[in-house]
C-alpha positions as CSV (number, residue, x, y, z in Angstrom):
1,X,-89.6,-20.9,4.9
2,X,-87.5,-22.6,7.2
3,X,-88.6,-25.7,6.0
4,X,-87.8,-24.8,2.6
5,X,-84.2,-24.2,3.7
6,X,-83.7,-26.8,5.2
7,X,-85.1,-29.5,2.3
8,X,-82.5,-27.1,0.1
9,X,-79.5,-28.2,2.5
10,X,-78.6,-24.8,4.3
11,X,-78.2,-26.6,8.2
12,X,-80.5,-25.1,11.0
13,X,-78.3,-22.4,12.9
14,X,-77.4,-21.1,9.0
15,X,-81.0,-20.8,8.4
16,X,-82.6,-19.8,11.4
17,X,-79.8,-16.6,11.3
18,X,-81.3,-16.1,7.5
19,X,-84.9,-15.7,8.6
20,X,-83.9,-13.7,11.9
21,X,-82.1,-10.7,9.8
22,X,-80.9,-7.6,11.6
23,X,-80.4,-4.5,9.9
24,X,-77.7,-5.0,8.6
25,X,-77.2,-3.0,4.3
26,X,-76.3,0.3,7.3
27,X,-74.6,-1.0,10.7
28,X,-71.3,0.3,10.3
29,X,-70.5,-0.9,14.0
30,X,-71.6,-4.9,13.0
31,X,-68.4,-7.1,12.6
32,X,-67.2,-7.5,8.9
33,X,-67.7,-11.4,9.1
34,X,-71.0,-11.4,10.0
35,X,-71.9,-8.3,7.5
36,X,-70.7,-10.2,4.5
37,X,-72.4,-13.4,5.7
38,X,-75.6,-11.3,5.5
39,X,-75.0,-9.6,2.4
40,X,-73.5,-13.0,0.5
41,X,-76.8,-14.8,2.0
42,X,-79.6,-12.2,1.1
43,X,-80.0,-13.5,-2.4
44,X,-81.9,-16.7,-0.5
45,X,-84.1,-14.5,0.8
C-alpha cells in the first residue's frame, strides 16, 4: 500500500500517517487540523 501511494504522488510522511490511522471519526480531544486531515484523506484509504 505504501508503495501504491507513493507511485500515486502522495510524499512519504503524508502517506506513512495514512496507513498509521488513529481513531480518529470520535476523538473529540484530537486537534481540528489533524482531524480534518484524516477525514479529507480517508477516501484514499
Amino acid at each position: 500500500m505504501l508503495e501504491l501511494f507513493l507511485n500515486g504522488g502522495i510524499d512519504f510522511i503524508r502517506a506513512i500517517r495514512l496507513l498509521i490511522l488513529p481513531g480518529w471519526p470520535h476523538n473529540l480531544n484530537m486537534d481540528l487540523d489533524l482531524w480534518v486531515f484524516f477525514a479529507l484523506n480517508s477516501m484514499h484509504i
